[in-house]
MDTraj code that builds the backbone (N, CA, C; nanometers):
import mdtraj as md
import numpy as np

residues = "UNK UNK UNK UNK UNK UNK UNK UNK UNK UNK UNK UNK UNK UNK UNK UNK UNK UNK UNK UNK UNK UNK UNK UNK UNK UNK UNK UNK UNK UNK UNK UNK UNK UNK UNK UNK UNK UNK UNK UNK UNK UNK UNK UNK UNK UNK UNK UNK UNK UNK UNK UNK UNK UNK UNK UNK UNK UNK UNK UNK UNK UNK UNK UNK UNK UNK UNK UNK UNK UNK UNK UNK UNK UNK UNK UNK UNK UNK UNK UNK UNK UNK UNK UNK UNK UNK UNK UNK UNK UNK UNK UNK UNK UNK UNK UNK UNK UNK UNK UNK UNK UNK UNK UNK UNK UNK UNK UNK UNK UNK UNK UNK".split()
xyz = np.array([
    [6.0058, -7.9326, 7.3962],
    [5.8674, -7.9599, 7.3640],
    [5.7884, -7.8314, 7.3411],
    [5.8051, -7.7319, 7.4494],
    [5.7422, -7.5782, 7.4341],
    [5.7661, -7.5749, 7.2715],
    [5.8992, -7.5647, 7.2228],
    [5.9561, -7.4784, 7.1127],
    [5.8761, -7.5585, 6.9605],
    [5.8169, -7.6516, 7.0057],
    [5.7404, -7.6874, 6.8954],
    [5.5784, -7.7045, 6.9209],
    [5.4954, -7.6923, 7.0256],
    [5.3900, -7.6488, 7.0343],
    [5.3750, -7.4850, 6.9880],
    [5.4530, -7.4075, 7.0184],
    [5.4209, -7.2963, 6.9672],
    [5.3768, -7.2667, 6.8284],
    [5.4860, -7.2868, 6.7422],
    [5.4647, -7.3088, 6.5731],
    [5.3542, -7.3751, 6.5767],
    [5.3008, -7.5319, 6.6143],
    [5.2082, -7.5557, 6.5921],
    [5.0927, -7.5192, 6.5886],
    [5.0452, -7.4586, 6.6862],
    [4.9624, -7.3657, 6.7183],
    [4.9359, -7.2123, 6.6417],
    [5.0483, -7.1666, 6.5670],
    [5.0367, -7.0653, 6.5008],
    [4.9565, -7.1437, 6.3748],
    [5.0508, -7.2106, 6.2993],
    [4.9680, -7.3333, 6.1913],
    [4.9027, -7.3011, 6.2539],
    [4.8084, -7.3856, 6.2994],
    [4.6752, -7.4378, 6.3212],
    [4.5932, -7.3057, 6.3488],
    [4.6177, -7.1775, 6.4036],
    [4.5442, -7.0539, 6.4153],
    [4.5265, -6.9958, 6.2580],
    [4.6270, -7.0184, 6.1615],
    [4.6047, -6.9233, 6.0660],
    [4.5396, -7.0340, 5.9670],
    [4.5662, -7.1788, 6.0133],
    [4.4372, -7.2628, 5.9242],
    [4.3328, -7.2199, 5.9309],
    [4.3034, -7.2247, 6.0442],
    [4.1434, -7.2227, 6.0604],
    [4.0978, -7.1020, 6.0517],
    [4.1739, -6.9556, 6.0567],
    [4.1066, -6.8443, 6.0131],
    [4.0879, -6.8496, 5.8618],
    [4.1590, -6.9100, 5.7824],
    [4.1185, -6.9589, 5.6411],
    [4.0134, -7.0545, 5.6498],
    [3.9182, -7.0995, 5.7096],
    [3.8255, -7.1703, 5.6650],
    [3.6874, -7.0892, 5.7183],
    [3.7019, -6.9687, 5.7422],
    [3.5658, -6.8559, 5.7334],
    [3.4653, -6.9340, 5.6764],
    [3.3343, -6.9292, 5.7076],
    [3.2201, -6.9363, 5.6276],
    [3.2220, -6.8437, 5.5081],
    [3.1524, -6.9014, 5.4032],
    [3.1728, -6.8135, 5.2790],
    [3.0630, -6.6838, 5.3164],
    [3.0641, -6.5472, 5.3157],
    [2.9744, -6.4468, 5.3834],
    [2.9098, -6.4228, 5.2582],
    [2.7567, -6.3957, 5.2783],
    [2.6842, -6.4064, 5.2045],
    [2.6842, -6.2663, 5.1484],
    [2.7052, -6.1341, 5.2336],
    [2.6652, -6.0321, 5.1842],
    [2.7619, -5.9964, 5.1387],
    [2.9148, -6.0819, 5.0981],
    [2.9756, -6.0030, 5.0253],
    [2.9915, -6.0800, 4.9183],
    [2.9398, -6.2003, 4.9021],
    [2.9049, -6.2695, 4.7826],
    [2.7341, -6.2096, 4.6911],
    [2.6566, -6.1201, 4.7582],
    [2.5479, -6.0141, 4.7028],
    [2.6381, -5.8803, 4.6424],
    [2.7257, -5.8233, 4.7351],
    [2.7358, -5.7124, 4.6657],
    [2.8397, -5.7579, 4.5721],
    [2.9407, -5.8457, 4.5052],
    [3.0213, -5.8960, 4.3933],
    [2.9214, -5.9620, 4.3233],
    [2.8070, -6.0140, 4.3138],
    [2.7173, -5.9840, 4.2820],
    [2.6295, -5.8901, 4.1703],
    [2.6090, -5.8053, 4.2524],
    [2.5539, -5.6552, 4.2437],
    [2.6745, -5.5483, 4.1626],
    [2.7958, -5.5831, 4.2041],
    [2.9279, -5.5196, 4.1242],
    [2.8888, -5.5624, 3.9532],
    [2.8825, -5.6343, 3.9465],
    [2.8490, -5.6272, 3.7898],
    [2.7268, -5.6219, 3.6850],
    [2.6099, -5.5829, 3.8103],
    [2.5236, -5.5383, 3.7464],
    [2.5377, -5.3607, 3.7403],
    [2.5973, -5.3923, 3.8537],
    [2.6688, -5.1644, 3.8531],
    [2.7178, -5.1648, 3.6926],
    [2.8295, -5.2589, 3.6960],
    [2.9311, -5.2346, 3.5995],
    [2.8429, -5.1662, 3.4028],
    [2.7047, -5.2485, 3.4394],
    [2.6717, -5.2613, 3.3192],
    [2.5373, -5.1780, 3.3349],
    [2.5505, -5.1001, 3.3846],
    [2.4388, -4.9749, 3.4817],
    [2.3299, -5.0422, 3.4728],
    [2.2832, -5.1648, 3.5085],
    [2.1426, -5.2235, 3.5256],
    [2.0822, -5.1533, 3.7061],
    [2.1954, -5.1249, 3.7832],
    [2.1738, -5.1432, 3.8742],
    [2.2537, -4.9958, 3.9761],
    [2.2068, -4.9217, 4.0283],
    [2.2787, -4.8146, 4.1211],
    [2.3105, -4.8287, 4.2247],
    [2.4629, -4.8121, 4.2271],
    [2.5636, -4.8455, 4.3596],
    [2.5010, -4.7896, 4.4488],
    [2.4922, -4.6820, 4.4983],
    [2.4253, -4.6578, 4.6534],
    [2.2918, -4.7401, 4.6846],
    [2.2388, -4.7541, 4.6010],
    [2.0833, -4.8194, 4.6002],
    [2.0892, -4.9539, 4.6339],
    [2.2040, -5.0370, 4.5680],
    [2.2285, -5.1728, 4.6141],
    [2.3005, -5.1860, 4.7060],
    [2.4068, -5.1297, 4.7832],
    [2.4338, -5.1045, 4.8855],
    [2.3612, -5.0822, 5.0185],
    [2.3097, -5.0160, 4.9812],
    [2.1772, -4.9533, 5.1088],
    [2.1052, -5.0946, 5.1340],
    [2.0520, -5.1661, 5.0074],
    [1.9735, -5.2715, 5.0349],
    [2.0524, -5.3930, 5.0766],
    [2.1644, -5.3897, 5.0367],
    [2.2329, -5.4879, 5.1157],
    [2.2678, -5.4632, 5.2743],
    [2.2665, -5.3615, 5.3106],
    [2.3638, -5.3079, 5.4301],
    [2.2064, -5.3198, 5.5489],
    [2.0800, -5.3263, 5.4766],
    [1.9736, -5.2875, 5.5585],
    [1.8952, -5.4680, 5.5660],
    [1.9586, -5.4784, 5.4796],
    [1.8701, -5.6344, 5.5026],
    [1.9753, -5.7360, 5.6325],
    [2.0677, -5.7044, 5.5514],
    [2.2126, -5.7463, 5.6615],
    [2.1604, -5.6974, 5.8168],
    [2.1340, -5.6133, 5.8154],
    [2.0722, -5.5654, 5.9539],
    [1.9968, -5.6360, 6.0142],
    [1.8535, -5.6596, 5.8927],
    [1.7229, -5.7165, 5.9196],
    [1.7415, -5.8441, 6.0151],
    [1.8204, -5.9001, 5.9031],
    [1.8341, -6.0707, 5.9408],
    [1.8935, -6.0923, 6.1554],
    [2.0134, -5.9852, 6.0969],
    [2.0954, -5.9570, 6.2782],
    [1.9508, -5.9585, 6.3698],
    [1.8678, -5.8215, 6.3437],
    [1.7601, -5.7898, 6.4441],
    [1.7335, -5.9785, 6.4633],
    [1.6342, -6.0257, 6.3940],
    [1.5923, -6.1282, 6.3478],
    [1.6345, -6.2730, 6.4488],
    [1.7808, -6.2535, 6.4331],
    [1.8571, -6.3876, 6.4893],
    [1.8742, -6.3157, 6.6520],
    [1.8988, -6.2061, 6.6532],
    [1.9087, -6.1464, 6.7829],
    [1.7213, -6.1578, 6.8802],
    [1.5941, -6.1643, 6.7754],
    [1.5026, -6.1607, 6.8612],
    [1.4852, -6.3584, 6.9091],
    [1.5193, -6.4434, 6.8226],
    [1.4996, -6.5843, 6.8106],
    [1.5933, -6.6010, 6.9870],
    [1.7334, -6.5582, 6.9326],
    [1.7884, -6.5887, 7.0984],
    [1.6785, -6.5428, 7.2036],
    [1.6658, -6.4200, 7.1900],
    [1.5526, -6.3737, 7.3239],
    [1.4413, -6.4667, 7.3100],
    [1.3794, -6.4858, 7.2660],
    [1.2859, -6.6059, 7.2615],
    [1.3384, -6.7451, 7.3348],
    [1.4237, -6.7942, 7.2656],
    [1.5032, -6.8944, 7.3418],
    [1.6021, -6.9119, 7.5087],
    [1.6677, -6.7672, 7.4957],
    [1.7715, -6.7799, 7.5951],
    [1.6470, -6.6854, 7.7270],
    [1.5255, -6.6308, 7.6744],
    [1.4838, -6.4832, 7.7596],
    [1.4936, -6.5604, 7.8668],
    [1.5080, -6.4661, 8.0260],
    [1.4754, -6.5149, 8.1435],
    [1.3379, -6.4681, 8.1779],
    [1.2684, -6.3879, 8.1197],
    [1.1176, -6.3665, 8.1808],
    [1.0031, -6.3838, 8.0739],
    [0.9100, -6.3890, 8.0888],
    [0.8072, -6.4032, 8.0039],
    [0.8564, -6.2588, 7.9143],
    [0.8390, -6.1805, 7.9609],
    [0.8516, -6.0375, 7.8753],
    [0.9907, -6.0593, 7.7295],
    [1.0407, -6.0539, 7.8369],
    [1.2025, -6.0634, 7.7351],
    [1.1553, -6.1492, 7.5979],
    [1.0998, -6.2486, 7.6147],
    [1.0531, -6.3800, 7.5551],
    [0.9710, -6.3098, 7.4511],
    [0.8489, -6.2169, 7.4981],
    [0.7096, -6.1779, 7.4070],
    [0.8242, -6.0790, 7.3038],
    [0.8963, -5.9870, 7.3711],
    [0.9089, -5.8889, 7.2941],
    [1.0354, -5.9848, 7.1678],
    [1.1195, -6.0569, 7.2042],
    [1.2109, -6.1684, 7.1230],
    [1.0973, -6.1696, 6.9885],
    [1.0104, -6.2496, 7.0313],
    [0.8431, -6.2888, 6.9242],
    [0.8360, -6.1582, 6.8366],
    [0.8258, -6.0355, 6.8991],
    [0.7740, -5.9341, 6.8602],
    [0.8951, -5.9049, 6.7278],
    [1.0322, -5.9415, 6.7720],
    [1.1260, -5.8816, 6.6755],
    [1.1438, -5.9301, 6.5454],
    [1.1192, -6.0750, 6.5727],
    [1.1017, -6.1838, 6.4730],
    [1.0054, -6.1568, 6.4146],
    [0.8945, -6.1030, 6.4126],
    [0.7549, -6.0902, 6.3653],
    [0.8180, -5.9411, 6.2420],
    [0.8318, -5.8838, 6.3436],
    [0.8833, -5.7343, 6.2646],
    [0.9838, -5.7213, 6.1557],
    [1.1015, -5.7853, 6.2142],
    [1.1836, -5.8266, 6.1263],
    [1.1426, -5.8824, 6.0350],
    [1.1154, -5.9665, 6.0251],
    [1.0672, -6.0391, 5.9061],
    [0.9256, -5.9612, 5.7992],
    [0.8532, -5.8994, 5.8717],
    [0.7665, -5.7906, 5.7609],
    [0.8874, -5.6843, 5.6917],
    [0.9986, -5.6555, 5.7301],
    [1.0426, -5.5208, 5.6711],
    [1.1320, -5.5796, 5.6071],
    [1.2044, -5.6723, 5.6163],
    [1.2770, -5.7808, 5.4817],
    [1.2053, -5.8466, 5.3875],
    [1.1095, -5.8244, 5.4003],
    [1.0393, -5.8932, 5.2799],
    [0.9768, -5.7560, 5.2151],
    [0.9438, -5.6997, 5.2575],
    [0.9265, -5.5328, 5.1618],
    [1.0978, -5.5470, 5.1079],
    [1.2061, -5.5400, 5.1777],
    [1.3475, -5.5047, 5.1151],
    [1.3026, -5.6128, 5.0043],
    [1.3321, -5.7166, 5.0070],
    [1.2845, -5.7962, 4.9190],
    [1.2642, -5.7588, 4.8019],
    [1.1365, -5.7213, 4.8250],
    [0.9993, -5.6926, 4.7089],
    [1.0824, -5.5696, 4.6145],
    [1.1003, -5.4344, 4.7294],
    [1.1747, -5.3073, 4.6466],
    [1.3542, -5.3774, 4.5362],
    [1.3999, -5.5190, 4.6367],
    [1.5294, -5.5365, 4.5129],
    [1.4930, -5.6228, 4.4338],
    [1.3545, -5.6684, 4.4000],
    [1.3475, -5.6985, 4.2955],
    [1.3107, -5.6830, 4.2408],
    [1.2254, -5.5680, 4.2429],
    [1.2244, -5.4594, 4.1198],
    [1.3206, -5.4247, 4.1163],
    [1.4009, -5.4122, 4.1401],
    [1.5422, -5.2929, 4.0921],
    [1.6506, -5.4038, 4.0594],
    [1.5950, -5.4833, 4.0720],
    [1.7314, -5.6707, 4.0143],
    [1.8488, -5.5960, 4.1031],
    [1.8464, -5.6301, 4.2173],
    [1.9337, -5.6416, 4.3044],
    [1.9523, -5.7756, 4.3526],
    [2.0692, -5.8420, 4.4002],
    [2.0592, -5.9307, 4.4848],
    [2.0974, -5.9017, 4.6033],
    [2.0404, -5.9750, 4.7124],
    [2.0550, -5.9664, 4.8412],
    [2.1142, -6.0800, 4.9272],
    [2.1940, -6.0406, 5.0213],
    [2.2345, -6.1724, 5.0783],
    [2.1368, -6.2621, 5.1524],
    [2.1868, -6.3853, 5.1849],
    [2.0969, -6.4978, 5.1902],
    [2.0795, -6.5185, 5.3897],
    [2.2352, -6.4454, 5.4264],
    [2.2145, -6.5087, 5.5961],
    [2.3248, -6.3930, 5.6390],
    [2.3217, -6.3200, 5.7146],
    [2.4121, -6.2389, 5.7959],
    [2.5344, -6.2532, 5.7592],
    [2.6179, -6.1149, 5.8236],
    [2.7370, -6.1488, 5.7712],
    [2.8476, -6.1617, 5.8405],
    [2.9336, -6.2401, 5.8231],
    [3.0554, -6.2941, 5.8655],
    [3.1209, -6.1514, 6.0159],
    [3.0814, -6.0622, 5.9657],
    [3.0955, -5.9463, 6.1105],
    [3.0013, -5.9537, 6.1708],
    [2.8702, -5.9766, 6.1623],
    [2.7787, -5.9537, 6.2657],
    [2.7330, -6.0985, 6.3213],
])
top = md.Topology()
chain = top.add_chain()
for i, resn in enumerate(residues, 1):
    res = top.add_residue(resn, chain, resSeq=i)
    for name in ("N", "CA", "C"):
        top.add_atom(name, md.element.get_by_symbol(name[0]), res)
traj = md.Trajectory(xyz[None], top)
């Protein structure tokens, strides 16, 4: 019985690492790869804005838990505070990639 739970279990581990969420920021920068390709658009520049918004969103989902999970009032205000912040400096990223026709990813990424 062991000698065939094992295999099974391998199956079933390398299924389900094939069913990843599709990651958004690397569906922005393939994306962004072919506006490089056709120089509408500068690789470090769209990079940066992908790699910093990717951030944004992390701060973002990281202040919502503190809000939710905080154990003290404080933990809680400053959670508020990150969400507040976060969200003003992604929407400037925003504003700067679209002037520059960048796209940006839509939700964090599959590493963070």
């Amino acid at each position: 019985m062991k000698k065939l739970i094992i295999p099974a279990l391998a199956v079933l581990l390398i299924a389900c690492s094939n069913l990843k969420r599709n990651d958004s920021v690397k569906n922005a920068e393939q994306k962004n790869e072919a506006k490089i390709d056709d120089e509408s658009v500068k690789q470090d520049i769209a990079d940066f804005l992908v790699k910093i918004a990717d951030a944004r969103m992390m701060d973002s989902k990281e202040g919502q838990l503190a809000v939710t999970n905080g154990t003290t009032e404080e933990i809680r205000a400053y959670g508020k505070l990150m969400v507040t912040d976060q969200a003003k400096l992604l929407n400037e990223i925003k504003i700067i990639a679209a002037k520059r026709n960048i796209v940006l990813p839509t939700d964090i990424s599959n590493d963070k």
